[in-house]
C-alpha positions in Angstrom: -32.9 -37.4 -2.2 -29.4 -37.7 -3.8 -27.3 -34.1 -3.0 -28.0 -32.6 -6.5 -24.9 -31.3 -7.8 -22.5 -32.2 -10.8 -18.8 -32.1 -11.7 -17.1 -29.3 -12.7 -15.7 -31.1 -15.6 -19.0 -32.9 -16.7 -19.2 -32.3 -20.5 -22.6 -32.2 -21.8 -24.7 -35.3 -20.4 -26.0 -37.7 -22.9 -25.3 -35.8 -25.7 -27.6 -37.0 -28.2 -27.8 -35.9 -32.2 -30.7 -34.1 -31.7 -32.4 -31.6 -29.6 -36.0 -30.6 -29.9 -38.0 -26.8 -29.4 -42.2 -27.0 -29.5 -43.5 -23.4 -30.7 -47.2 -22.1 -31.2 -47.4 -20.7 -35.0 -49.5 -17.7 -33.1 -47.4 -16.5 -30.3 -50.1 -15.2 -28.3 -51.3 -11.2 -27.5 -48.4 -8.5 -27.5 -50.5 -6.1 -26.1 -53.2 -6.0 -23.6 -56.3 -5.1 -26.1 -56.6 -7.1 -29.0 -54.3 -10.3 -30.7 -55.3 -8.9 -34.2 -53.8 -4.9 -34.5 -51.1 -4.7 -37.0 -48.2 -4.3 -34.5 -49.0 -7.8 -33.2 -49.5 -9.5 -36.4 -46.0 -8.2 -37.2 -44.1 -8.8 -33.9 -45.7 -13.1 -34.4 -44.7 -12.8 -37.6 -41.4 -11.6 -36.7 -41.0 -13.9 -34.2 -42.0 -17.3 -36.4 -39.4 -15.8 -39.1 -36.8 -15.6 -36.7 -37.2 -19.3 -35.2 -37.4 -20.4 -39.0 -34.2 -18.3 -39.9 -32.1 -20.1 -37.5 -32.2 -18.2 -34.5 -32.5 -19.5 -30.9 -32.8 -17.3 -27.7 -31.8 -17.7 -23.8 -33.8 -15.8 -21.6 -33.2 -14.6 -17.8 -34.6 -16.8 -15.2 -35.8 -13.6 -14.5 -38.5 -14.2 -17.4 -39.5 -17.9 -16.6 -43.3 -18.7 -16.7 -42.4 -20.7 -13.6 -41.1 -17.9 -11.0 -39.6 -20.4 -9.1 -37.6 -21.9 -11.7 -33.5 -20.9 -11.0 -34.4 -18.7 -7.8 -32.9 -20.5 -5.0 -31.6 -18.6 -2.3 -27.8 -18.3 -2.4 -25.5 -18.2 0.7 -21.9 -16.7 0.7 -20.1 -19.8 1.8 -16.9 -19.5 -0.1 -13.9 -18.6 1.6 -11.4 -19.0 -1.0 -11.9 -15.6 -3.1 -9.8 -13.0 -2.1 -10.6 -9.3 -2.8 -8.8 -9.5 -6.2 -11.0 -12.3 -7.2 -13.8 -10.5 -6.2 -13.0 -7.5 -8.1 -13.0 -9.9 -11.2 -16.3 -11.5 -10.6 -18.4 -8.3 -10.0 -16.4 -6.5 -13.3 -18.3 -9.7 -15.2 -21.5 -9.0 -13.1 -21.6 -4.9 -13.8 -19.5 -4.8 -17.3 -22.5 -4.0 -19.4 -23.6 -1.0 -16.7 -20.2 0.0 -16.7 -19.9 -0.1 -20.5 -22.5 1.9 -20.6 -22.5 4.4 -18.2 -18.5 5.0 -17.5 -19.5 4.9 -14.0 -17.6 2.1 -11.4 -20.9 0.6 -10.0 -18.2 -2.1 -7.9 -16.2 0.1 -5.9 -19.0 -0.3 -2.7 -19.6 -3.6 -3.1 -15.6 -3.7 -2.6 -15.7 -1.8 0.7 -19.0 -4.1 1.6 -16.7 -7.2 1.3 -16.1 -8.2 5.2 -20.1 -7.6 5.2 -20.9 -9.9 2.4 -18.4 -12.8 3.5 -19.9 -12.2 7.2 -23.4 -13.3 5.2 -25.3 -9.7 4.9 -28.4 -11.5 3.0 -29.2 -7.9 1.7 -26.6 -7.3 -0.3 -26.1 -11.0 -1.1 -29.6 -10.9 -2.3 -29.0 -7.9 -4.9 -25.7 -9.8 -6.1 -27.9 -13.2 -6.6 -30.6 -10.8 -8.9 -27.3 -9.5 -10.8 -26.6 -13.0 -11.4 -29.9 -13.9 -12.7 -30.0 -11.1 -15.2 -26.7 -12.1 -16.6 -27.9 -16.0 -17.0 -29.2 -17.0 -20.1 -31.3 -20.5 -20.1 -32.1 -22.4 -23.2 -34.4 -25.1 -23.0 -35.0 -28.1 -25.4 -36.6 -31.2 -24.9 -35.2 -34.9 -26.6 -38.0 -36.1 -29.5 -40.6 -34.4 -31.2 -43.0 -36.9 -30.5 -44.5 -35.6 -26.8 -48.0 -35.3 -26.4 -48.0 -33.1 -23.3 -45.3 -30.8 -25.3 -47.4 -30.6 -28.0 -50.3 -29.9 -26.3 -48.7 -27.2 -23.9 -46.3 -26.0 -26.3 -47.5 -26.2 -29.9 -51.3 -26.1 -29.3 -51.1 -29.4 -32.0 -50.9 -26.7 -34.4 -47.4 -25.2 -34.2 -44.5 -27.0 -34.7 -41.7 -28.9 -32.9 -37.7 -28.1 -34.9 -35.0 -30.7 -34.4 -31.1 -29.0 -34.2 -27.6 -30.7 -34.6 -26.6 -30.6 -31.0 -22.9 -30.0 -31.7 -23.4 -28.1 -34.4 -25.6 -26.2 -31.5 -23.0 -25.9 -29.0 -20.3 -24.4 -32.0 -22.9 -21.5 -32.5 -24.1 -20.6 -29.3 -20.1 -19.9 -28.4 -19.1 -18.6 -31.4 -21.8 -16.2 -31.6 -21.6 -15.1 -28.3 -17.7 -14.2 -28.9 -18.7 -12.5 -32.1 -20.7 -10.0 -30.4 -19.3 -9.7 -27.5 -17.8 -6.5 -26.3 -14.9 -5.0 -26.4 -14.4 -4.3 -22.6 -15.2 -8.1 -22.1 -13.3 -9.6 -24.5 -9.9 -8.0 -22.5 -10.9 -8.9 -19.1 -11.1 -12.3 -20.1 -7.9 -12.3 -22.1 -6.7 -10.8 -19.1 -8.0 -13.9 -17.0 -5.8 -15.5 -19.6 -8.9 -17.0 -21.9 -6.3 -16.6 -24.9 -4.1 -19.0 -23.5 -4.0 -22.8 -24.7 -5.1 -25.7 -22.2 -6.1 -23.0 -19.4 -8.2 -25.6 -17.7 -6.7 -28.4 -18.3 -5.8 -29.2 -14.8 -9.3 -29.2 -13.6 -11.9 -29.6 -16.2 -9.7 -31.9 -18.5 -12.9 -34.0 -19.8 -14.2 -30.3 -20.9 -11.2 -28.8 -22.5 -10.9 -32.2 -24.7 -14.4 -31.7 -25.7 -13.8 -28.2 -26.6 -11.1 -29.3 -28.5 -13.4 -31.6 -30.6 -15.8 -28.9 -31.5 -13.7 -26.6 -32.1 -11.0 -27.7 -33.7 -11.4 -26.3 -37.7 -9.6 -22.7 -37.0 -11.1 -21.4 -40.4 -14.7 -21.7 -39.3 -13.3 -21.0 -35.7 -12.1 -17.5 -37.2 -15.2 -17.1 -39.7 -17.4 -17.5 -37.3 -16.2 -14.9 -34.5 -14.9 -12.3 -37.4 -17.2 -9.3 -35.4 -14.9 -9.5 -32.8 -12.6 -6.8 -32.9 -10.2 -7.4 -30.7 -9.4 -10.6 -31.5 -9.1 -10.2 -34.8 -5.5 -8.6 -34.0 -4.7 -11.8 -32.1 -3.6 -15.0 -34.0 -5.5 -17.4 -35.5 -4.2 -19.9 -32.3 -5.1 -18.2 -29.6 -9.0 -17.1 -31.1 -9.4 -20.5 -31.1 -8.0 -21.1 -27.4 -10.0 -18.4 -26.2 -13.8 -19.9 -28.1 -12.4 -23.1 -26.5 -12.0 -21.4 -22.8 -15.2 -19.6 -23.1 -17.0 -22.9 -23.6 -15.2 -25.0 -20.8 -15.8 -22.4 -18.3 -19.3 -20.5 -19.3 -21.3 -23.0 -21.4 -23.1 -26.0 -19.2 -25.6 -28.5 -20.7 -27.6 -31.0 -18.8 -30.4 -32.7 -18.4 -32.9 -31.3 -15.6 -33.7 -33.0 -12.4 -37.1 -32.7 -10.6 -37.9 -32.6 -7.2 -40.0 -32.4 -4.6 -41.0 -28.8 -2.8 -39.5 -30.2 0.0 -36.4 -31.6 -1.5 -36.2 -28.0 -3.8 -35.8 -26.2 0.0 -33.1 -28.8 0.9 -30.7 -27.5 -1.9 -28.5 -24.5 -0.5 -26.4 -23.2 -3.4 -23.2 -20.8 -3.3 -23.4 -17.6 -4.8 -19.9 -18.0 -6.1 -18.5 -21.4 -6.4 -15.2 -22.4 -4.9 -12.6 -22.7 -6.6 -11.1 -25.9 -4.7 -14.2 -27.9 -5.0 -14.9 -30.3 -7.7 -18.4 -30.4 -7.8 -20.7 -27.7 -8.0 -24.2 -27.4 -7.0 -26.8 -28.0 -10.1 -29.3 -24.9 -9.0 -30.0 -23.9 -12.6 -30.9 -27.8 -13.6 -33.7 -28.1 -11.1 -37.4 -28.3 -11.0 -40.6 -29.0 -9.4 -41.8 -32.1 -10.4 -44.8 -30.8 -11.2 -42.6 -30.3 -14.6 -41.7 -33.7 -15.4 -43.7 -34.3 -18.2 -41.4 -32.1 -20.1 -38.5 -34.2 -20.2 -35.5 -30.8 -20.2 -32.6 -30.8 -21.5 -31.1 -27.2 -20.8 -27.8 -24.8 -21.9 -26.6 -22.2 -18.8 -24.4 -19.7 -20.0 -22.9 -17.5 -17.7 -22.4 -14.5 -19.7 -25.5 -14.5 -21.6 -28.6 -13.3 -19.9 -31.3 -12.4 -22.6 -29.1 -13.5 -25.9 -30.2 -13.7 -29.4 -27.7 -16.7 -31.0 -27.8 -16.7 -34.9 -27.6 -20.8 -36.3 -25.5 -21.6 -39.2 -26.3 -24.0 -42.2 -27.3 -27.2 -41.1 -27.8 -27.0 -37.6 -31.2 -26.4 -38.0 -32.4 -30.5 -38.8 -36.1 -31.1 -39.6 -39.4 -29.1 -38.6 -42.1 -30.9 -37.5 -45.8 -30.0 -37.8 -48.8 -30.7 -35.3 -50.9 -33.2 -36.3 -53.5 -30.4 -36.7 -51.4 -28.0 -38.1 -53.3 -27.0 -41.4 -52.2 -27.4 -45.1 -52.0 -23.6 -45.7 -49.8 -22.9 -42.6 -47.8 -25.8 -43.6 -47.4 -24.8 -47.2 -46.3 -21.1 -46.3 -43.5 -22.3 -43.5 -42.0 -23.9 -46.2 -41.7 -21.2 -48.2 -40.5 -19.4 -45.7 -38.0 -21.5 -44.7 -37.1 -22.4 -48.6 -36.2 -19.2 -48.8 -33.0 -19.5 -46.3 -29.3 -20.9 -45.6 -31.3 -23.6 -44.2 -33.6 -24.3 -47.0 -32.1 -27.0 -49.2 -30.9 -28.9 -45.6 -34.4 -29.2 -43.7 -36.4 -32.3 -43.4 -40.4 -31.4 -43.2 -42.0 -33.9 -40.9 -45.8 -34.1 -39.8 -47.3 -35.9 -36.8 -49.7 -39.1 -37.2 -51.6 -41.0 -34.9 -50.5 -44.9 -35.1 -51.9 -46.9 -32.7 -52.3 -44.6 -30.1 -48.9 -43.3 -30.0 -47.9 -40.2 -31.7 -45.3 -40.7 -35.0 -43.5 -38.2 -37.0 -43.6 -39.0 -40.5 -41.8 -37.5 -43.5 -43.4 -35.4 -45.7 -43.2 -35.4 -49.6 
């Protein structure tokens, strides 16, 4: 097996036009009794709207179906972070605890230092979970013509919706900055986020990207307007700091499956180091037992369980199961006529040609 890690200045790999989500229309029991009480009709309900509104959602690894999806062990192998450093990371670990609570949940870990750098797996161990709570993972897949996705996914009743993958990337950063907090927004203006070109040294494939996606400061500033704080910075440096928060917090790749065997060879840092170029990939691999599903995945580092609202447009075409019934397909569309998105979105509905699975236009 090749050493699975990537660059730190990979920009998204194979960046196609279009990435792909299967969904059941019926997301399954919300309570332990019964699929059918009222609460449940109305969380599915809520839930379908939502997708069909234009929102996407990262979840913890914490919450994957596979439990050992994204839970590698971790080592502290990194000798290049110095307490200040330190201080920094576990401020973005603990800032919604301490945002929330007034109280300075960092100070021990600070005195724990020597211990943790000395490899105290304990303490190691609770940092790692921290992590994983504050990881949010969206996964997509590249057509909307899988059989095994639709069967696993959609039932062959649900349906599979195509995005704009740039268009993709612009939200998920923008609307992370928009509601992010206060607190957070100044520590990473204070690790100089605000600044142009901050990373242009080291990740100079990924600042030129950001550049390209966001480079209209109007939509830049529109889009991010929630923000308080940077609304009394200039129009320059909102847009340096969306840029920044991309380059260094949004990854997108394609997932790699192993082995059992070659999963246990993979020993991942808990904190990368700063002077290596390549990092290792422990959130973009698999069992193989997965293959079938062909992943195409977003990490982002400050996220954790994250709600991301789409604009106009990014939202593509919807696709329906080739059992999907007429009635079900009749009132998605009016659902989804009835939003930003309406006029934009393609309908689509799977056919059988020649024993291969086609998505066809529909009138």
């Amino acid at each position: 097996m090749n050493k699975i890690e990537f660059s730190k200045d990979d920009v998204e790999e194979n960046l196609g036009s279009s990435f792909y989500k299967y969904s059941k229309i019926d997301s399954g029991v919300d309570c332990r009794n019964c699929s059918e009480c009222e609460s449940c009709k109305q969380k599915k309900e809520k839930r379908l709207q939502d997708k069909l509104q234009g929102e996407v959602y990262f979840s913890s690894p914490l919450d994957f179906n596979d439990i050992l999806d994204s839970q590698l062990e971790s080592n502290y192998n990194n000798n290049d972070i110095d307490t200040n450093r330190f201080r920094l990371k576990l401020r973005e670990l603990f800032y919604k605890e301490i945002e929330e609570t007034g109280i300075n949940l960092i100070d021990e870990y600070i005195r724990n230092f020597d211990e943790i750098k000395n490899g105290n797996k304990e303490i190691i161990k609770n940092l790692r979970k921290k992590q994983l709570e504050n990881t949010g993972i969206l996964c997509f897949t590249d057509n909307n013509t899988n059989a095994t996705m639709w069967g696993y996914y959609a039932d062959n009743t649900g349906i599979c919706i195509e995005y704009d993958t740039r268009n993709l990337v612009f939200d998920i950063v923008t609307d992370l900055v928009s509601k992010m907090s206060p607190d957070l927004t100044n520590l990473l203006i204070e690790k100089k986020y605000n600044e142009s070109d901050r990373d242009i040294s080291t990740k100079p494939k990924r600042t030129q990207f950001a550049k390209e996606i966001f480079c209209d400061k109007t939509e830049v500033s529109k889009s991010i307007k929630n923000n308080k704080v940077l609304l009394d910075r200039t129009v320059e440096e909102r847009v340096f700091f969306v840029q920044n928060v991309y380059t260094k917090r949004l990854w997108g790749r394609k997932v790699q499956y192993c082995s059992s065997s070659e999963l246990n060879q993979i020993k991942s840092s808990l904190f990368d180091n700063k002077t290596e170029l390549k990092v290792t990939g422990k959130y973009f691999t698999k069992n193989e037992f997965w293959q079938h599903e062909n992943e195409y995945r977003f990490i982002l580092s400050l996220g954790g369980r994250k709600v991301i609202k789409l604009r106009e447009k990014t939202i593509k075409s919807i696709t329906f199961g080739y059992n999907t019934e007429i009635k079900v397909i009749n009132s998605i569309k009016e659902i989804v006529n009835k939003t930003q998105f309406g006029n934009s979105i393609k309908f689509k509905k799977i056919n059988i040609e020649n024993n291969n699975l086609i998505a066809k236009e529909l009138n």
